[in-house]
DSSP file (Angstrom, degrees, kcal/mol; ACC not computed):
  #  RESIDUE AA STRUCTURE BP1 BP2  ACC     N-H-->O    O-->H-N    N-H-->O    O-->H-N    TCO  KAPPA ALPHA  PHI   PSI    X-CA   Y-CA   Z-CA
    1    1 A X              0   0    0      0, 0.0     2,-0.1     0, 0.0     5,-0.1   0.000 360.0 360.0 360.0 136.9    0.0    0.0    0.0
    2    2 A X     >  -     0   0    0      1,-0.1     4,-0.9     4,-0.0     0, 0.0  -0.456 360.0-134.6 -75.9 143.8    1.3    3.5   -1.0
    3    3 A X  H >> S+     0   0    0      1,-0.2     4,-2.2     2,-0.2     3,-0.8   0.894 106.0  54.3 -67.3 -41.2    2.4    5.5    2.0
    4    4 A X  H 3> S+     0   0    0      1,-0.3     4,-2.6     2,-0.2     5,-0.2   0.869 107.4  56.0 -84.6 -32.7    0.5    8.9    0.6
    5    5 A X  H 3> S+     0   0    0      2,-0.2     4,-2.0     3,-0.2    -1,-0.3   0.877 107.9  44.8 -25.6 -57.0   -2.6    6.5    0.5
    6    6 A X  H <X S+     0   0    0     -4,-0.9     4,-2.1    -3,-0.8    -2,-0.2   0.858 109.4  50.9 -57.5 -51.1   -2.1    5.8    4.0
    7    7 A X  H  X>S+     0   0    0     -4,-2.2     4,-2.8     2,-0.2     5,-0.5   0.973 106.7  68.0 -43.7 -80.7   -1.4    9.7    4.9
    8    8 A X  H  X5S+     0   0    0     -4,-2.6     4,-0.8     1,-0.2    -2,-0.2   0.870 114.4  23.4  -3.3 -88.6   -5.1   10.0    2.8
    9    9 A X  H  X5S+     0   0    0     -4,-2.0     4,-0.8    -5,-0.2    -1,-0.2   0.820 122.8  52.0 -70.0 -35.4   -6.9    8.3    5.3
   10   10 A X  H  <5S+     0   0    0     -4,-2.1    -1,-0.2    -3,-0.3    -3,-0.2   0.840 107.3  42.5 -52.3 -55.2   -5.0    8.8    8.5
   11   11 A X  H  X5S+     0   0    0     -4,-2.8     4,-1.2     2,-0.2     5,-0.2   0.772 106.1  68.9 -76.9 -27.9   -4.2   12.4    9.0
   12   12 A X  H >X<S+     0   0    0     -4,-0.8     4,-2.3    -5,-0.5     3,-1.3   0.995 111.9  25.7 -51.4 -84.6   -7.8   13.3    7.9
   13   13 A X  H 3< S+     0   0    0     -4,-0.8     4,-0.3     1,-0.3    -1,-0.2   0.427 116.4  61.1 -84.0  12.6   -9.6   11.9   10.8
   14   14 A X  H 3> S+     0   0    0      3,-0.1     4,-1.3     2,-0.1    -1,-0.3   0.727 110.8  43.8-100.0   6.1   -6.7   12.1   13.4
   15   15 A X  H <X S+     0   0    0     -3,-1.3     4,-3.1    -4,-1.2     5,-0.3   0.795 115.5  46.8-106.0 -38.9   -6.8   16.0   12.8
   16   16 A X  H  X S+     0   0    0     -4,-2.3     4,-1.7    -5,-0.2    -3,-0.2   0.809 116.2  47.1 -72.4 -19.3  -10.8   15.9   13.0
   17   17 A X  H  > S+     0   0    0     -4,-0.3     4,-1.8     3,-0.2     5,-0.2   0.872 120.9  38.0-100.6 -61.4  -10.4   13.6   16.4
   18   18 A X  H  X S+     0   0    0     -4,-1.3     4,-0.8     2,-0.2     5,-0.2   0.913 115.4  48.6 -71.9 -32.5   -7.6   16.2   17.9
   19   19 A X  H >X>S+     0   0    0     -4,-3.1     4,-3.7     2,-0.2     3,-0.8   0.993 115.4  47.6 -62.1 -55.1   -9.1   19.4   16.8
   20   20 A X  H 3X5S+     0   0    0     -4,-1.7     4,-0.5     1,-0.3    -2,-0.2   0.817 119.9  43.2 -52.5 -25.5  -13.1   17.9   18.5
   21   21 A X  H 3<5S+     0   0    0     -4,-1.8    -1,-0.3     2,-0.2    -2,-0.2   0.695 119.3  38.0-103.1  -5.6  -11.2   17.0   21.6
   22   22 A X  H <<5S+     0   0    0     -3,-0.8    -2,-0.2    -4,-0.8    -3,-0.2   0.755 134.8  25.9-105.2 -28.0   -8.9   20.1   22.0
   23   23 A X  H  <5S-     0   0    0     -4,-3.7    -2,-0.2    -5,-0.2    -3,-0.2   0.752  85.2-150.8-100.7 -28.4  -11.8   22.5   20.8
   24   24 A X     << +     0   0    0     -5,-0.6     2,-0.3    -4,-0.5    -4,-0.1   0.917  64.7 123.1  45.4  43.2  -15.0   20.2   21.9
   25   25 A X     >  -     0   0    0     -6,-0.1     4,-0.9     1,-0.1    -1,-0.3  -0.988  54.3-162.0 -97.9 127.8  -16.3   22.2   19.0
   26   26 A X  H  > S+     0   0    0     -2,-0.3     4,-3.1     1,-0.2     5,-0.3   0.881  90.1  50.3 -82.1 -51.6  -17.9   20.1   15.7
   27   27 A X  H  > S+     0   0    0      2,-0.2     4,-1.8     1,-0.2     5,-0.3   0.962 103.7  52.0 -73.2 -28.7  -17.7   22.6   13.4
   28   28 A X  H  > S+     0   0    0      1,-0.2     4,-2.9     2,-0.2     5,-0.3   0.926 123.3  37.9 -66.6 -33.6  -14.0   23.9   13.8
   29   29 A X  H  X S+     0   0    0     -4,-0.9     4,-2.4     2,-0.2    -2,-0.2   0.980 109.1  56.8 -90.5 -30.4  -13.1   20.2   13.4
   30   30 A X  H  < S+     0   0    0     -4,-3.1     4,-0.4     1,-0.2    -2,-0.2   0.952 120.9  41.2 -27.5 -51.7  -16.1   19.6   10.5
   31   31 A X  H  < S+     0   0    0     -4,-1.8     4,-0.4    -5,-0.3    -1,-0.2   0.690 105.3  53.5 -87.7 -21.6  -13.8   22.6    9.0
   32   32 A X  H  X S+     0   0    0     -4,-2.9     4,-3.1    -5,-0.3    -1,-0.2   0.887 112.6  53.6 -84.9 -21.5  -10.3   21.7    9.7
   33   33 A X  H  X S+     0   0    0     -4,-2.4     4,-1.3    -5,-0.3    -2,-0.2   0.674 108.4  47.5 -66.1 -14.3  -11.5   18.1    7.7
   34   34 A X  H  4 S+     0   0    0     -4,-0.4     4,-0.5    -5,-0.2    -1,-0.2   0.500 114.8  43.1 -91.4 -10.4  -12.6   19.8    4.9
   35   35 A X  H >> S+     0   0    0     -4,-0.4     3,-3.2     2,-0.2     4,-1.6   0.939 115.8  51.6 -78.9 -53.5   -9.2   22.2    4.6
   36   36 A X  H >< S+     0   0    0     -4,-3.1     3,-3.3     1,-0.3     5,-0.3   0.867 111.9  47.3 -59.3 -50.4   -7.1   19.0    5.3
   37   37 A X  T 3X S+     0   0    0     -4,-1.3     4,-0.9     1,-0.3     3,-0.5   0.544 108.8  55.4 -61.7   5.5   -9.1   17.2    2.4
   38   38 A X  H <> S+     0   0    0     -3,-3.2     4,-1.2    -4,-0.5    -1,-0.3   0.635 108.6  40.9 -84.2 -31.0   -8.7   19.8    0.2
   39   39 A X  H << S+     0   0    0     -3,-3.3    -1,-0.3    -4,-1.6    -2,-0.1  -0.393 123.6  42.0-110.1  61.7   -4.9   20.2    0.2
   40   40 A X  H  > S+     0   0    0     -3,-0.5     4,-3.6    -5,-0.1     5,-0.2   0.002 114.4  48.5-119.7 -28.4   -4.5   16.3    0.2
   41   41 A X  H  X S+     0   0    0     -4,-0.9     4,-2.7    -5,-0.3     3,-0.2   0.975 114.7  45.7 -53.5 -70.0   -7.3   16.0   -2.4
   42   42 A X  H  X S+     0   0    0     -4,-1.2     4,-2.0     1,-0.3    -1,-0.2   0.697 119.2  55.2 -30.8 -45.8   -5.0   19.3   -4.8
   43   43 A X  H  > S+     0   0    0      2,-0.2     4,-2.1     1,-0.2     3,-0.4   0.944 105.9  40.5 -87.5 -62.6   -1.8   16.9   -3.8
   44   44 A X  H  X S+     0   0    0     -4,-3.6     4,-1.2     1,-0.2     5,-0.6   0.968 110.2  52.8 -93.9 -15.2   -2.7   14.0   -5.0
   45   45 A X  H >X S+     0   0    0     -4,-2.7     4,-1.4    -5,-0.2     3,-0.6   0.888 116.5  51.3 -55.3 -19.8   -4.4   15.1   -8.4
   46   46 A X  H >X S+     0   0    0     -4,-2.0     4,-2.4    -3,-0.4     3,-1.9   0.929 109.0  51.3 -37.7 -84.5   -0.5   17.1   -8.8
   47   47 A X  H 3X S+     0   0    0     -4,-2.1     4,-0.6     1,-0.2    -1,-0.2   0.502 110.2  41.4 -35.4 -10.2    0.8   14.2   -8.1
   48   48 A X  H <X S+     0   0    0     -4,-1.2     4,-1.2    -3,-0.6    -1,-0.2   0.557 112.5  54.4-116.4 -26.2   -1.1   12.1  -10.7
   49   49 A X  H <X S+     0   0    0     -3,-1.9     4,-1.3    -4,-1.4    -2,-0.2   0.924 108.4  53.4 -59.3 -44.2   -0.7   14.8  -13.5
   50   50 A X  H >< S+     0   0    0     -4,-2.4     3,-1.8     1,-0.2    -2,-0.2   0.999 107.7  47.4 -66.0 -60.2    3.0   14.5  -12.6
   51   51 A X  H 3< S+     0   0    0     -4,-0.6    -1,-0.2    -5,-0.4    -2,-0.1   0.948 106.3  61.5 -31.0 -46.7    2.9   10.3  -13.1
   52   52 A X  H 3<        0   0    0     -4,-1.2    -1,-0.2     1,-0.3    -2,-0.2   0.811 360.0 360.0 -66.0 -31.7    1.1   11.0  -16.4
   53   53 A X    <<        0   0    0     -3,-1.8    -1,-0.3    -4,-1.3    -2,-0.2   0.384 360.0 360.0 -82.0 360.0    4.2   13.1  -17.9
């Protein structure tokens, strides 16, 4: 399994899991899970434009 796969799934919901328990707010972590999947989402379509060349 590709590491940045792993990273994909991991970092996503440990960041929404530490943000809800350090803020005990759902929406600041609802919102830091939509930034993080937005710059991994932006990363890996780079990354797959780059394969393609």
């Amino acid at each position: 399994m590709n590491i940045f796969f792993i990273l994909f799934l991991a970092l996503p919901i440990l960041s929404f899991i530490g943000v809800f328990l350090l803020t005990d707010s759902l929406i600041y972590a609802i919102i830091t899970l939509l930034i993080i999947d937005l710059v991994f989402t932006v990363l890996f379509v780079k990354r797959q434009k780059d394969k393609k060349r």
